[in-house]
Structures are given as structure tokens and as C-alpha cells.
GUROBA-421413 format. One record per atom (N, C-alpha, C, O): residue in three letters; x, y, z. Coordinates in steps of 0.02 Angstrom, whole numbers, plus 50000, padded with zeros to 5 digits. Example, Ala and Ser with C-alpha at 12.3 -4.5 7.8 and 13.67 -1.06 7.14 Angstrom:
! residues 2
ALA506604971650390;ALA506154977550390;ALA506604983550390;ALA507124983450423;SER506424988850354;SER506844994750357;SER506455000250394;SER506705005750402;
END
This chain:
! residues 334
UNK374593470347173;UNK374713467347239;UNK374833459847231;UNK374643456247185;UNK375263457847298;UNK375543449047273;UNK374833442647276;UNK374643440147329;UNK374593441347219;UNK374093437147243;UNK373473438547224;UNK372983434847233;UNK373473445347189;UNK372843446647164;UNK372893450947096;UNK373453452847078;UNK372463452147067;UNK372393454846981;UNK372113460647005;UNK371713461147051;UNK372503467546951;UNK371983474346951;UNK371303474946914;UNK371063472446863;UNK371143477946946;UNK370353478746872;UNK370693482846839;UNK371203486246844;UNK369843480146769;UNK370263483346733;UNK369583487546699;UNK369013486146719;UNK369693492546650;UNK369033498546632;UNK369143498846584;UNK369693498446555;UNK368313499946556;UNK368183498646485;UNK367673503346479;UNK367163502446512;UNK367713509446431;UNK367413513346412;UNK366573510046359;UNK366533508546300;UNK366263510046390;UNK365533509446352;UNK365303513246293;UNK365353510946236;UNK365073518846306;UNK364963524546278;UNK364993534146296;UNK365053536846351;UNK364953535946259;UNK365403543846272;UNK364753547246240;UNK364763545646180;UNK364253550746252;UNK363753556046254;UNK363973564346245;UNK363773568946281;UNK364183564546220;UNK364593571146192;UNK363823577546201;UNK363233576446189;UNK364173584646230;UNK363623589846247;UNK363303590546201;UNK363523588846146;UNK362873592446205;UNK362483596446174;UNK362173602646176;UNK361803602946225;UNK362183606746149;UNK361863614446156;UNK362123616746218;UNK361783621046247;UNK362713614646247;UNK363163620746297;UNK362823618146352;UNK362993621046404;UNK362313612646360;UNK361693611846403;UNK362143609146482;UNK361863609346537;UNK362783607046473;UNK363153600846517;UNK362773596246531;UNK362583594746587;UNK362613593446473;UNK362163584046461;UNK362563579646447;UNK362433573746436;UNK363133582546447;UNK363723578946430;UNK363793570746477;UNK363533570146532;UNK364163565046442;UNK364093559446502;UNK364703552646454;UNK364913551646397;UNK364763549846518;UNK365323543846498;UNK365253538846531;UNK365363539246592;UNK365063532646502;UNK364833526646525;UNK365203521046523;UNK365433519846467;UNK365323517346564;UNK365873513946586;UNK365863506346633;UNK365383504946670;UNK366433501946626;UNK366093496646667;UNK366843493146675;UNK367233492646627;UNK366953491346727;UNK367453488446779;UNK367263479146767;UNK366753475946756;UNK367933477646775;UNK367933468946781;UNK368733467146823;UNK369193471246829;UNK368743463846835;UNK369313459546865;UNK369423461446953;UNK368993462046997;UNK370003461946956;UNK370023464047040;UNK369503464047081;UNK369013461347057;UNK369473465147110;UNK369103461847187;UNK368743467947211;UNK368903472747246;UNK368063465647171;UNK367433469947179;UNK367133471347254;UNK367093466347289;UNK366953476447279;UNK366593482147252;UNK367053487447224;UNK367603487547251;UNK366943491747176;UNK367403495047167;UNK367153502747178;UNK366563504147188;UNK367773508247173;UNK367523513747208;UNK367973515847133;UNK368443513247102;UNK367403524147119;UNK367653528147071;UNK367743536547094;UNK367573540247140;UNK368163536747026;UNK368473545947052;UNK368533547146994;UNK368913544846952;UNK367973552746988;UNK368013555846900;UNK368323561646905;UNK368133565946944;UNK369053562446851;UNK369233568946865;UNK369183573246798;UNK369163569946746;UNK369163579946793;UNK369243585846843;UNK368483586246894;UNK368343590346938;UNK368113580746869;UNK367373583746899;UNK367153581446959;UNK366563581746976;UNK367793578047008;UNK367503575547067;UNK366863572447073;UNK366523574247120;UNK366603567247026;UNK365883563947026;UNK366473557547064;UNK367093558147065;UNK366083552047090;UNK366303548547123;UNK365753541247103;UNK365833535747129;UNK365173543047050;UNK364703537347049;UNK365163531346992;UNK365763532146979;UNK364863526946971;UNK365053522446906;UNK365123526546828;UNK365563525846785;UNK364673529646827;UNK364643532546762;UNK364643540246784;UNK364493542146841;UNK364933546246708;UNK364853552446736;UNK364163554846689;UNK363913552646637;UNK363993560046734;UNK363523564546699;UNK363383569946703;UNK363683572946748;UNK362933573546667;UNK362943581446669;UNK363603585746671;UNK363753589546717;UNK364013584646609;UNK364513587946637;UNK364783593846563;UNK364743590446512;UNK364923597646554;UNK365363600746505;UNK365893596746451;UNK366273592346470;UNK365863598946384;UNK366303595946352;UNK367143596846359;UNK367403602246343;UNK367443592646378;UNK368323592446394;UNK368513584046408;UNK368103579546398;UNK369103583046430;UNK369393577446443;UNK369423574446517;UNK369713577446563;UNK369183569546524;UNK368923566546596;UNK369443560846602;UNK369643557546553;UNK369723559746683;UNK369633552946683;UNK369423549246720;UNK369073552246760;UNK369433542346732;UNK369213539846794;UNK369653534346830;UNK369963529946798;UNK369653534846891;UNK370163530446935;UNK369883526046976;UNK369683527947031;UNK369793516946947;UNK369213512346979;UNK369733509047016;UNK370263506746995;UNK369443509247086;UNK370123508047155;UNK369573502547156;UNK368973503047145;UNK370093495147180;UNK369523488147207;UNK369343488447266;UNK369053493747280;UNK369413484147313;UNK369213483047359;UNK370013480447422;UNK370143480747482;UNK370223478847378;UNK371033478947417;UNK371773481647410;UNK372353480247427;UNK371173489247351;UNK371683496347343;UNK371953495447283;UNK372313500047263;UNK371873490247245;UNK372193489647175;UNK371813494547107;UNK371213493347105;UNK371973497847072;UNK371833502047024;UNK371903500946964;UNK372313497046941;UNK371303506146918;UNK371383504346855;UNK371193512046816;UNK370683514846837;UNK371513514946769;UNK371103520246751;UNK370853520846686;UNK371133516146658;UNK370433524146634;UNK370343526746583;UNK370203533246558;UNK369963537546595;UNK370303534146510;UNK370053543346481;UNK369433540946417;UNK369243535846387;UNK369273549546421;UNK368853548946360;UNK368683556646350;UNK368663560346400;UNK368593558346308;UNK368403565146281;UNK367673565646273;UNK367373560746252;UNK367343571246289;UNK366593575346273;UNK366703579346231;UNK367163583346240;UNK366283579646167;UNK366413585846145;UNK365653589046148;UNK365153585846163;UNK365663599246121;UNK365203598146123;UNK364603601646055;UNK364703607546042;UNK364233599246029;UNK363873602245978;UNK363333609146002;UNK362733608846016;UNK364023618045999;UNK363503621246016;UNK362933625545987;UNK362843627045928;UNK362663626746027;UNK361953631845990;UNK362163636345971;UNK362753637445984;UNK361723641745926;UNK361933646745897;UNK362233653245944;UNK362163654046004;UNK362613658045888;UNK362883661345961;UNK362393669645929;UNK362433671745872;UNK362073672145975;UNK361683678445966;UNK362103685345988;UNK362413686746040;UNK362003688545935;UNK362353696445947;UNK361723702245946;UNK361223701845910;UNK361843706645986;UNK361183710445969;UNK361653717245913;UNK362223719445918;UNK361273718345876;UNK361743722445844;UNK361373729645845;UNK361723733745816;UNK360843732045866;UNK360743738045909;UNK359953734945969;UNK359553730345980;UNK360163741045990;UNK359553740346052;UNK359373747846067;UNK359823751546087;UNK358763750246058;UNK358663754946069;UNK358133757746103;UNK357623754346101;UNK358083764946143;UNK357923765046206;UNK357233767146217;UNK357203771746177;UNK356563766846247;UNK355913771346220;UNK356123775646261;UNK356443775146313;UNK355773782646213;UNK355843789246224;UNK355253793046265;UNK354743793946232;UNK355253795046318;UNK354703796346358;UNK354053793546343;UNK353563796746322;UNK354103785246358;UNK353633783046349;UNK353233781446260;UNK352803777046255;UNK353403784346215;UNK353223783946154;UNK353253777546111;UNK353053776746053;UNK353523773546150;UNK353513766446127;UNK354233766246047;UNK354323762445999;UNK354423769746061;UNK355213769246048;UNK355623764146033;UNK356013763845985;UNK355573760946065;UNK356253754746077;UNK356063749446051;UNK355563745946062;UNK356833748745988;UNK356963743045965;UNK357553737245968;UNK358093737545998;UNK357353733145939;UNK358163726745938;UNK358193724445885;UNK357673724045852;UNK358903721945856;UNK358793717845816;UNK359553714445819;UNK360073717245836;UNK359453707245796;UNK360123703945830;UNK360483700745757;UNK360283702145701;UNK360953697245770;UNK361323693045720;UNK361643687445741;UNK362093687545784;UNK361423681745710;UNK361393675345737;UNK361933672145678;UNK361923671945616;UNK362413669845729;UNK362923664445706;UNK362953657045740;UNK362693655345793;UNK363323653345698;UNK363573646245724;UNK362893643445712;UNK362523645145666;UNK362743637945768;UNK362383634445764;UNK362503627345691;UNK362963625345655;UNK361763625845703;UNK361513622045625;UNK360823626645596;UNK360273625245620;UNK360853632645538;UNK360323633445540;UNK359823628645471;UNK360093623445451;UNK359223630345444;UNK358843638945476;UNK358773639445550;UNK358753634645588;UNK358733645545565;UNK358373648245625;UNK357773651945634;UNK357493656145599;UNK357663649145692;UNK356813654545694;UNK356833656745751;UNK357123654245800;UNK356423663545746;UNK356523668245799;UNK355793668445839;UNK355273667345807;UNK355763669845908;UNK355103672645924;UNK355193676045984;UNK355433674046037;UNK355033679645973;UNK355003687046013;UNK354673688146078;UNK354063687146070;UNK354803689846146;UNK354193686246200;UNK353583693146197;UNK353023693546223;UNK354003698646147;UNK353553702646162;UNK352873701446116;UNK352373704846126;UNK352903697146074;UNK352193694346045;UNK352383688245991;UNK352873687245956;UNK351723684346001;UNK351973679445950;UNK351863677545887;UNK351923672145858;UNK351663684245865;UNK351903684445774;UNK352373689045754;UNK352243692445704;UNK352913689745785;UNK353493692845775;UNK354043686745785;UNK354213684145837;UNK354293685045707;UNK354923680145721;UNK355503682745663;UNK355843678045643;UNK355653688745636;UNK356203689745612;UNK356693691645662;UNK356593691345722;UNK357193693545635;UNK357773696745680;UNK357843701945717;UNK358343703545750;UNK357113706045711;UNK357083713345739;UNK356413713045751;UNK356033710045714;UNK356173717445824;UNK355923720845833;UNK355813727645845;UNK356263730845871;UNK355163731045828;UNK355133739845849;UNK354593741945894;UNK354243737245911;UNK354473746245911;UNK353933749645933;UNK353983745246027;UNK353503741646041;UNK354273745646054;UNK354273745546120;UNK354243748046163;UNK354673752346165;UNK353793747946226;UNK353953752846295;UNK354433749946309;UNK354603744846279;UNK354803752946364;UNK355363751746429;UNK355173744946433;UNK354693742546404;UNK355693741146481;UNK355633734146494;UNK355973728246478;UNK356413727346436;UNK355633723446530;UNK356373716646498;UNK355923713546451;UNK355313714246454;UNK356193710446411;UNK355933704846358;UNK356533700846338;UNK357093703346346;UNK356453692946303;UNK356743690246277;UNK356883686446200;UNK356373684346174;UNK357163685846182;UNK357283682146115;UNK357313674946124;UNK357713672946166;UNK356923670046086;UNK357113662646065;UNK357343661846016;UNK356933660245973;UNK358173662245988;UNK358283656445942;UNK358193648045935;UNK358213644545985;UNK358133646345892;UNK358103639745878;UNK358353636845813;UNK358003637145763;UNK358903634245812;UNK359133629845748;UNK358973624345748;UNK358503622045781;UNK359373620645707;UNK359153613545690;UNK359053606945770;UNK358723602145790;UNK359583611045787;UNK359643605045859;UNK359463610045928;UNK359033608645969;UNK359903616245931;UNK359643619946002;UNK359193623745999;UNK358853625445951;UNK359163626246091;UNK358733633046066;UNK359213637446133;UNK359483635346184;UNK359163643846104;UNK359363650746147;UNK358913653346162;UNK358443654546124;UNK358953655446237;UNK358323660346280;UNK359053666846276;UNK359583665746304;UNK358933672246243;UNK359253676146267;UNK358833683146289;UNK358453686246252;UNK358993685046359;UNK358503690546384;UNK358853698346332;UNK359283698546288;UNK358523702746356;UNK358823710046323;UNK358233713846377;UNK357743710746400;UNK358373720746390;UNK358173727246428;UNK358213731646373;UNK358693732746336;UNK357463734646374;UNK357393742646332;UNK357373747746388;UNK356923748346430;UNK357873751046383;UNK357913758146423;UNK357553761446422;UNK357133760546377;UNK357443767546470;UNK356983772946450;UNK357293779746456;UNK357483782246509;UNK357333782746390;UNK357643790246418;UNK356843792546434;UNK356403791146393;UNK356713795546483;UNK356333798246517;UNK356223806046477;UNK356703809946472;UNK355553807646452;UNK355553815746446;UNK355543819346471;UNK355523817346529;UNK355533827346469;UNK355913832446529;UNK355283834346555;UNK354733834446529;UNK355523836146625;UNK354903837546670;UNK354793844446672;UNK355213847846702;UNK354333847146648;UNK354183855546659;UNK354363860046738;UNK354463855246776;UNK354403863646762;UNK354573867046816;UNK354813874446802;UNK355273875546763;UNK354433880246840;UNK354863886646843;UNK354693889946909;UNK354303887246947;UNK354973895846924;UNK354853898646981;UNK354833906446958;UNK355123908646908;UNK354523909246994;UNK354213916746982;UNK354563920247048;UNK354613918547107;UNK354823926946999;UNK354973930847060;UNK354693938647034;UNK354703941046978;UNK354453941647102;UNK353893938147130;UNK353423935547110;UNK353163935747055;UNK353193930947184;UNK352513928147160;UNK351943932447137;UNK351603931847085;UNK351893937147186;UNK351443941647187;UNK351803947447190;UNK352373947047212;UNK351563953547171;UNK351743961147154;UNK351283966247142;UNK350863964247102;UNK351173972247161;UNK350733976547117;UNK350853980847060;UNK351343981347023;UNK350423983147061;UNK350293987046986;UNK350843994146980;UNK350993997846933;UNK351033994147052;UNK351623999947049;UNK352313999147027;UNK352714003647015;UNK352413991747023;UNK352813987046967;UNK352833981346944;UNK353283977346958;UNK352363979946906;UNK352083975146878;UNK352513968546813;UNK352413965746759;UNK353103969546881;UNK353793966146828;UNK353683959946865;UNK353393959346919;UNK353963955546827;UNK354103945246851;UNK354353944246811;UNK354193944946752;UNK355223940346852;UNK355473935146799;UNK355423929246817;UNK355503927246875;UNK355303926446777;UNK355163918146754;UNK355653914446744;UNK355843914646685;UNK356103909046798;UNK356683906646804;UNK356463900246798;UNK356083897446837;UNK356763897246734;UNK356573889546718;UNK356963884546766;UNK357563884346780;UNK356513881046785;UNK356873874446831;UNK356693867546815;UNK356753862446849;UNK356383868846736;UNK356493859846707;UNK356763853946716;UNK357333856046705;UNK356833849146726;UNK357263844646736;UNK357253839746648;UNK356813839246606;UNK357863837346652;UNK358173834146572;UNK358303837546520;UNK358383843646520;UNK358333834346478;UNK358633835946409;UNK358223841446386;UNK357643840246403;UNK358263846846354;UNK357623854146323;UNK358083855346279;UNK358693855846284;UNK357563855746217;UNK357953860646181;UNK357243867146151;UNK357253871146104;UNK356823865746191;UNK356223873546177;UNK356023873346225;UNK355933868346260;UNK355873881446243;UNK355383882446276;UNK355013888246247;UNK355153891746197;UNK354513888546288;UNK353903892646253;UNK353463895346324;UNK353213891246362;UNK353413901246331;UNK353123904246382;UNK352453908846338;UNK352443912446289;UNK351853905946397;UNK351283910246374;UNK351043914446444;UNK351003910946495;UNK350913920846449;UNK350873925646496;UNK350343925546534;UNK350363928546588;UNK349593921246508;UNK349193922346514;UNK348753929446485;UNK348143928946485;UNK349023935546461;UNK348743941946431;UNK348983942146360;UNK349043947646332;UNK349123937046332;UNK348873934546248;UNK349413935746225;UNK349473935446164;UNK350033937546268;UNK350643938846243;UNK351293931546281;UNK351243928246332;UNK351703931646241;UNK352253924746261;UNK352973927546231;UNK353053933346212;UNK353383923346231;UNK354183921146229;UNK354263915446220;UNK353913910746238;UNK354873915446182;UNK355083908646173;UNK355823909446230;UNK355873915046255;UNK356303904746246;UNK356913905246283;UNK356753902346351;UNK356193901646376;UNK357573900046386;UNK357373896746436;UNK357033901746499;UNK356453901346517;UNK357423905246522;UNK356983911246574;UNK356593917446532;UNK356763918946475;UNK356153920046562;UNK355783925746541;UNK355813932146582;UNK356113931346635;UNK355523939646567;UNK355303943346600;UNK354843946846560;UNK354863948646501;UNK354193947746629;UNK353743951546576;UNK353213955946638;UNK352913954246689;UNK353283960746608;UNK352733965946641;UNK352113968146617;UNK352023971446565;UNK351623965946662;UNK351033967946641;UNK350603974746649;UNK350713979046693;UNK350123975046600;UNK349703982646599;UNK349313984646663;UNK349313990746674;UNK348923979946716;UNK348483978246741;UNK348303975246796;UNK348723970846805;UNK348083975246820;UNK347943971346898;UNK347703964146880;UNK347423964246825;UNK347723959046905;UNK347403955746889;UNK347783949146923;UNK348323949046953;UNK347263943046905;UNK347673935346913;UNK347883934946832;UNK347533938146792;UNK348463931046807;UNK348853926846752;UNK348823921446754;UNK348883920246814;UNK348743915046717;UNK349353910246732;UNK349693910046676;UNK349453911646622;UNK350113908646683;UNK350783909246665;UNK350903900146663;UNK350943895746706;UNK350923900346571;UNK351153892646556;UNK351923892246538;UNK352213897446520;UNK352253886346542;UNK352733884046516;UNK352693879146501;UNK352573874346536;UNK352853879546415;UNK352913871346376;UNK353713872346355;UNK354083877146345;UNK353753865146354;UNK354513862646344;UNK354483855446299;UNK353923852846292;UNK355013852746273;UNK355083848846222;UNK355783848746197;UNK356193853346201;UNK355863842646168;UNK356573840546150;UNK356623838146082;UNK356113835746056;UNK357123838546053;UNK357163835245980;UNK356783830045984;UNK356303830445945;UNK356783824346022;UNK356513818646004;UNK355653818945989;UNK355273815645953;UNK355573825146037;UNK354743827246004;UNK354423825046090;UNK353813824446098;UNK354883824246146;UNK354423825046183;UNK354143831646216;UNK354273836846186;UNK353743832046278;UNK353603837346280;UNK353183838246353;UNK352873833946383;UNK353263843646367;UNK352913842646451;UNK352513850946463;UNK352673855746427;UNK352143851446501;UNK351753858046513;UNK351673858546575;UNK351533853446606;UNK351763866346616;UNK351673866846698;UNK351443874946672;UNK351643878846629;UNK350933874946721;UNK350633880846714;UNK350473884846798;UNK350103881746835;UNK350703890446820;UNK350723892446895;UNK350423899846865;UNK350433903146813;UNK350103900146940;UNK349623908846933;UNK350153913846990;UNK350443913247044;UNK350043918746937;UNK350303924946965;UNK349743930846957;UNK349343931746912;UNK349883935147027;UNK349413938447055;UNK349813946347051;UNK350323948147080;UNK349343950447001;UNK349683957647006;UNK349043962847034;UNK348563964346998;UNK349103964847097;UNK348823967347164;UNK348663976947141;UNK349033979747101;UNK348123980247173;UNK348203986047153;UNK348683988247215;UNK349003984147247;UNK348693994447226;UNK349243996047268;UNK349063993747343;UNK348493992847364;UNK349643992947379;UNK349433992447451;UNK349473999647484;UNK349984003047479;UNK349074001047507;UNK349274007947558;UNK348924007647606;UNK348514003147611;UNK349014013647670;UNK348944013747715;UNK349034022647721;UNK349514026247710;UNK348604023447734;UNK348644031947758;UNK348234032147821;UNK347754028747841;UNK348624037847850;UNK348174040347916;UNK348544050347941;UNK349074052847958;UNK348014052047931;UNK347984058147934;UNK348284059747994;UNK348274056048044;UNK348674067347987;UNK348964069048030;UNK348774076648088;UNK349104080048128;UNK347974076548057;UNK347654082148114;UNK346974081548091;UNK346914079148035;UNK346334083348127;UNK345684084748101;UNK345474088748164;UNK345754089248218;UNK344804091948138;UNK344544097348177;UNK343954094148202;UNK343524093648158;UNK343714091248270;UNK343204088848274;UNK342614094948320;UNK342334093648374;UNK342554100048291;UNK342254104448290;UNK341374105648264;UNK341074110748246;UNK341164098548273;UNK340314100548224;UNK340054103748176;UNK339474105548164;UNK340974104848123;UNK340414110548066;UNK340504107948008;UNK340484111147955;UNK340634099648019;UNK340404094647960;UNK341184095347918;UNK341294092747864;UNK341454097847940;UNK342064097247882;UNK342664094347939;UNK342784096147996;UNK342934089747903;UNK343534085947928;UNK343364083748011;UNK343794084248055;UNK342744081548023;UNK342424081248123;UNK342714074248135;UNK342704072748194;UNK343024068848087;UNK343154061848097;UNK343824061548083;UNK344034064748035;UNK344264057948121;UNK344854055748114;UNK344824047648087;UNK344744043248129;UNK344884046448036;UNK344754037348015;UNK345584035847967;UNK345954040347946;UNK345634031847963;UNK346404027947931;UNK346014027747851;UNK345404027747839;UNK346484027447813;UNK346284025147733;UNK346734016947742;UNK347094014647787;UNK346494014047671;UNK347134009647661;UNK346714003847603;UNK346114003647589;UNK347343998947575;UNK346913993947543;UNK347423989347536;UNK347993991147522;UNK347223981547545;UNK347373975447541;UNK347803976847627;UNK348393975047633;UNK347593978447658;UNK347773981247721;UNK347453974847780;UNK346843975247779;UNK347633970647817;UNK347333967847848;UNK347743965547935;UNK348363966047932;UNK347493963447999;UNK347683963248071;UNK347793968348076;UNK348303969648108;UNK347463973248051;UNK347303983648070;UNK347433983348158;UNK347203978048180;UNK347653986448197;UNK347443988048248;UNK347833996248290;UNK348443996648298;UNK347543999948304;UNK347804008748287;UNK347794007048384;UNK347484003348423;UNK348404013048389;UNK348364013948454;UNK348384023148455;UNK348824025548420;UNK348024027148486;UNK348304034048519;UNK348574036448580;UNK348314033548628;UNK348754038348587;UNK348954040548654;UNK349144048448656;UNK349414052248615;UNK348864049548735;UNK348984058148738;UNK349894060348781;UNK350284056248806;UNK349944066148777;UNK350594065148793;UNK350824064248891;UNK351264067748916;UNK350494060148923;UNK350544055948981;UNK350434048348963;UNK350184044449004;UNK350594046948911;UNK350634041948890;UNK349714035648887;UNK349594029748874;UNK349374040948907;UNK348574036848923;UNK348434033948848;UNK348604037248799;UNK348204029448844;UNK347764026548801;UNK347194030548772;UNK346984025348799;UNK346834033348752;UNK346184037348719;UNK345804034148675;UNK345194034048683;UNK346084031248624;UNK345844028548575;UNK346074023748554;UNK346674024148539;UNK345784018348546;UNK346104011948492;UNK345724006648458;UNK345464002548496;UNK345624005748390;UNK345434002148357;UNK345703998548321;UNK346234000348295;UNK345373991248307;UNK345393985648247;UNK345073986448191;UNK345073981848150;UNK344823991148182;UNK344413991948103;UNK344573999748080;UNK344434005048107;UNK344963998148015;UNK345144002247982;UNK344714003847972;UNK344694007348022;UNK344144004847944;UNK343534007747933;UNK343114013847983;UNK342824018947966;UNK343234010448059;UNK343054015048116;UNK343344020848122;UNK343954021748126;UNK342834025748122;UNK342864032348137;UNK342884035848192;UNK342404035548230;UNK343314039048204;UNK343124042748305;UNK343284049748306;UNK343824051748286;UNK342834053748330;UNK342424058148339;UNK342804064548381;UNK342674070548378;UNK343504059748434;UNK343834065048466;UNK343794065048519;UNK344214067848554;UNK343124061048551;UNK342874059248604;UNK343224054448653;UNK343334048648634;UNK343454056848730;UNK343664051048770;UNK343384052748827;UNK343414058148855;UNK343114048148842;UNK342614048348920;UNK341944053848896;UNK341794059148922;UNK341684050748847;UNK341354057448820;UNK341244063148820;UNK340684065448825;UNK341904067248812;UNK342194073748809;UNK342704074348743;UNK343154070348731;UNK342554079348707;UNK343124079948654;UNK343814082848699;UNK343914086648746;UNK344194078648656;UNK344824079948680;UNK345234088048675;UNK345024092248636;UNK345814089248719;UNK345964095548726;UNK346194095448658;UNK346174090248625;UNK346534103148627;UNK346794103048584;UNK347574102348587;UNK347804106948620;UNK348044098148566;UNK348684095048574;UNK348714092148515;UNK348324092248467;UNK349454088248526;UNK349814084248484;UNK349934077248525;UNK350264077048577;UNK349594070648493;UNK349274065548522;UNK349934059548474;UNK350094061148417;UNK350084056148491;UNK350694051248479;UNK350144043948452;UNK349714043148494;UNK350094039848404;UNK349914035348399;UNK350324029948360;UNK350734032348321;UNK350304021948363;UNK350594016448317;UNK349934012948311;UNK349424012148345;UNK350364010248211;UNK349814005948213;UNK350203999448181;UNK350703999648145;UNK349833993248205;UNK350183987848175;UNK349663984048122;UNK349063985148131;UNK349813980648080;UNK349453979048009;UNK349953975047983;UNK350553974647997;UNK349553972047941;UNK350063965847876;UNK349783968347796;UNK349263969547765;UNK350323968347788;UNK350133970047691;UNK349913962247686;UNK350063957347720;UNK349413963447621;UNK349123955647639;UNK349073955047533;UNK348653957347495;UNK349653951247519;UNK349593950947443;UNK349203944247442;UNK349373938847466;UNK348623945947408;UNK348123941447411;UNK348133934047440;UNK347903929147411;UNK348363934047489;UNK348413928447552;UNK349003925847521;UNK349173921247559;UNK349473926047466;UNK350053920747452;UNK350633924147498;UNK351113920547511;UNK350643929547519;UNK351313933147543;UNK350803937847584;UNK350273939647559;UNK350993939347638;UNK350713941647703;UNK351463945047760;UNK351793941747801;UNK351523951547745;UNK352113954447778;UNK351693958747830;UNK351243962747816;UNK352023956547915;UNK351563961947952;UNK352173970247961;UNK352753969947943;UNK352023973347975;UNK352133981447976;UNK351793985548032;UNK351223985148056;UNK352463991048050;UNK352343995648101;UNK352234001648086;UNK352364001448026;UNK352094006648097;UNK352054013448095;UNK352134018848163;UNK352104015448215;UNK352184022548170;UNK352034025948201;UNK351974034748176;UNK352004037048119;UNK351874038348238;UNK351784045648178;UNK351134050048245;UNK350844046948290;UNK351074055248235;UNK350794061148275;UNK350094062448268;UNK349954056448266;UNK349784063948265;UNK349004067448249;UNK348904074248302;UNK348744074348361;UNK349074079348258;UNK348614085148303;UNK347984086048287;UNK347764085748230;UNK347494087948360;UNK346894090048376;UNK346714097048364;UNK346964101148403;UNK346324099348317;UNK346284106148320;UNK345534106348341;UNK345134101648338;UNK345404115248370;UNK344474111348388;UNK344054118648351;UNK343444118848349;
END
């Protein structure tokens, strides 16, 4: 401008990065033109006298005076970096077994290097083993930096036991169950024990037993890697269910056949209805066990053919409970 001098800029000193950290900085100082002066650091948009914190590359700066006159300079950062870390496996714990390892490979830098491990601190080579699941980190350190680098041990998870029985329950009039595996993950065995001292190996089973009785019925499972899981469920083999009810008796006083009563077993919500043929009510009971005599209005009944239903639930030892109808005749002889 007519009448006045530009400033002019003079590089001080240049602070070159270090360890990738952006500590980077460029120091600087203005004279001539017509102070106060205003700055513009580029690419980094700082705007103070000096730059700082910044990445290693090429800067410059543009010192405007006070009545718009300009002056600029450059200068280069470079930067001295830390080592560069590779993991060269990472491996995963196996249902929990403490499995999982790392081990890395360290370039660049300035070494030696030393390692330390966050998962303990007398572990400083290049590898660690024996890990659960989880995050942890690595510290390198060379001559001038240091590296925090994190790493994650996976978990393959071991397989979860599970099967289902069909049926749950059954009796002794077929005393068959198959055993349908519903494991979850990776299997490569299984092993079924019956509870009656006999087993299988394979993923589903079938097996029929001699006998009435409760089982349980185990399943173990396991995978190459050696894990392994166990579920064990009870199965119930029932003697028969029945239900009988006679279809005439003589209630005549001469001690032979004088009671009309129901048979039955695992039989339960019994309740018998009779009826004569005007459709009357005569007799009706809730206990299979109760006996009747023939008697209504305390008179034995005429001799006929008498219509009765009865309703009941098969009752497989309380796990399965099916209710049921009948119906069917009873003649009176006297």
C-alpha cells in the first residue's frame, strides 16, 4: 500500500510430530507493517500467532497488518512414528475353558520393544494364552513411543443340551419313546442313558422299556473341542389305564354277583350316571369304588334294561390328563 511497508515473517522454530500424537507445532514472529497483526494457518484454520497440535504435512501462514497489508511463510512437520502392531492370530475361548490367545508382530518404530499385557503384569512377550472371553489391551513401547492397542477374545459358546420325548408318558401296553434331540450348537456326540442301565449313542433315540415305572432319561453331548453339556428329563411308563363296567348283575341276596360297582385304574373325575328307560335318574355316583345294591327309593329295581354314561379322565400320572365319555346298557336280572 502507498505509504506504508508489508510485514514481514520469520519462521522461529518447527516441532516436528511425534508418535502420530498431533504435537506437532510452528513458531513464528512478525515485524514491520503496522501492528496488530492477524494470522491464518492453512490447511488447519488455527488463526493464533503460533500453530499447534497439529499432524505432520505442509502449513502456511498468512500475517494480514492492520491496514490489510500481508506477508506469508511455509514450513514443513514431519513426523517420527511409533511402532506399527499387527496381531498375527487371535483366538477365541471355547465354552468358557479359557481358550483364547494373541500374539502380535511389531514393526517400525525405534526398537527394542517391550510389551505388557493388561491382562497381567508379568506377561511382556509378544503372545499371550489361556484367556476367557473379553476386551483387553496391548502396550507397545519403543525407544521414543508408546501404543495402547485394544484386541477382543471371542467366545464360541458350548452346545446347550435339549431333547423332547414322545410320549411323555405311556403305558406298559406300549412302552415305546422316541427321543428327538433339540441341542443347540456345534455336536459332534451324543450319548443317551435310559435310566434301566441300558443307552445309545446318535443324535435321536428310541427305546422301549420292560416295565412300569419312572426313568430319567439323560442326554450328554460334546464337541471336538471337548466341550460338553448334560440335560436329564423323567419319563413315566404307567400300568394300564382301564375302565370297566359291567353289563348286568343279579341283585337277588344269594351273594353271587348282588353289586353292580365299575372296575378301573389311573382312572380319575369318575362320575356314573343310570337311568331307567323314562329317562329317570336311579343311580349316580362319584366313586368308582361305590357299590349299589339295585336299590331306588328303597326298592330293588324292576327287572329291565337300564341306559347309563359315565364321564372320567385317564389321568397319566398328573403330566397328561385326557377326560372321556362312555356310555353303554346294564341289564337287571333278579
Amino acid at each position: 500500500m502507498t505509504g506504508t511497508s508489508n510485514p514481514e515473517v520469520f519462521i522461529d522454530s518447527v516441532l516436528n510430530e511425534m508418535c502420530s500424537y498431533s504435537n506437532g507445532a510452528i513458531y513464528i514472529h512478525a515485524i514491520a507493517g503496522s501492528p496488530p497483526y492477524s494470522y491464518l494457518w492453512t490447511p488447519s484454520n488455527q488463526n493464533s500467532q503460533n500453530l499447534t497440535g497439529v499432524h505432520a504435512g505442509n502449513y502456511s501462514v498468512l500475517v494480514t497488518d492492520i491496514n490489510g497489508c500481508t506477508a506469508t511463510a511455509q514450513a514443513e512437520i514431519t513426523n517420527t512414528p511409533p511402532p506399527i502392531v499387527f496381531f498375527e492370530y487371535i483366538y477365541p475361548d471355547t465354552c468358557h475353558k479359557q481358550t483364547g490367545a494373541a500374539s502380535v508382530v511389531v514393526l517400525g518404530g525405534f526398537p527394542p520393544y517391550q510389551y505388557h499385557w493388561s491382562v497381567s503384569d508379568s506377561i511382556y512377550g509378544t503372545a499371550v494364552s489361556c484367556l476367557n472371553e473379553g476386551n483387553y489391551s496391548l502396550t507397545v513401547t519403543d525407544s521414543l513411543c508408546q501404543v495402547l492397542v485394544p484386541f477382543n477374545i471371542p467366545l464360541i459358546p458350548g452346545p446347550e443340551a435339549d431333547f423332547k420325548t414322545y410320549p411323555p408318558v405311556t403305558t406298559i401296553d406300549n412302552p415305546s419313546f422316541r427321543f428327538e434331540d433339540w441341542s443347540f450348537g456345534v455336536i459332534n456326540d451324543w450319548h443317551w442313558n435310559f435310566g434301566d442301565g441300558t443307552g445309545s449313542d446318535g443324535k435321536d433315540a428310541f427305546h422301549t422299556y420292560a416295565d412300569t415305572g419312572k426313568y430319567k432319561v439323560v442326554l450328554q453331548i460334546s464337541n471336538k473341542e471337548g466341550c460338553k453339556d448334560t440335560i436329564s428329563k423323567m419319563i413315566i411308563v404307567l400300568d394300564k389305564i382301564t375302565l370297566f363296567i359291567p353289563n348286568s348283575f343279579t341283585p337277588n341276596g344269594d351273594g353271587i354277583n348282588d353289586y353292580f360297582f365299575a372296575l378301573g385304574q389311573n382312572i380319575m373325575d369318575y362320575e356314573f350316571y343310570l337311568y331307567n328307560r323314562w329317562g329317570e335318574l336311579i343311580f349316580h355316583s362319584e366313586d368308582i369304588y361305590q357299590q349299589w345294591d339295585g336299590k331306588y327309593k328303597g326298592k330293588i329295581v324292576e327287572e329291565s334294561v337300564y341306559n347309563w354314561v359315565v364321564f372320567y379322565t385317564e389321568d397319566r400320572a398328573g403330566i397328561i390328563r385326557t377326560p372321556k365319555a362312555m356310555k353303554g346298557s346294564l341289564t337287571i336280572i333278579k
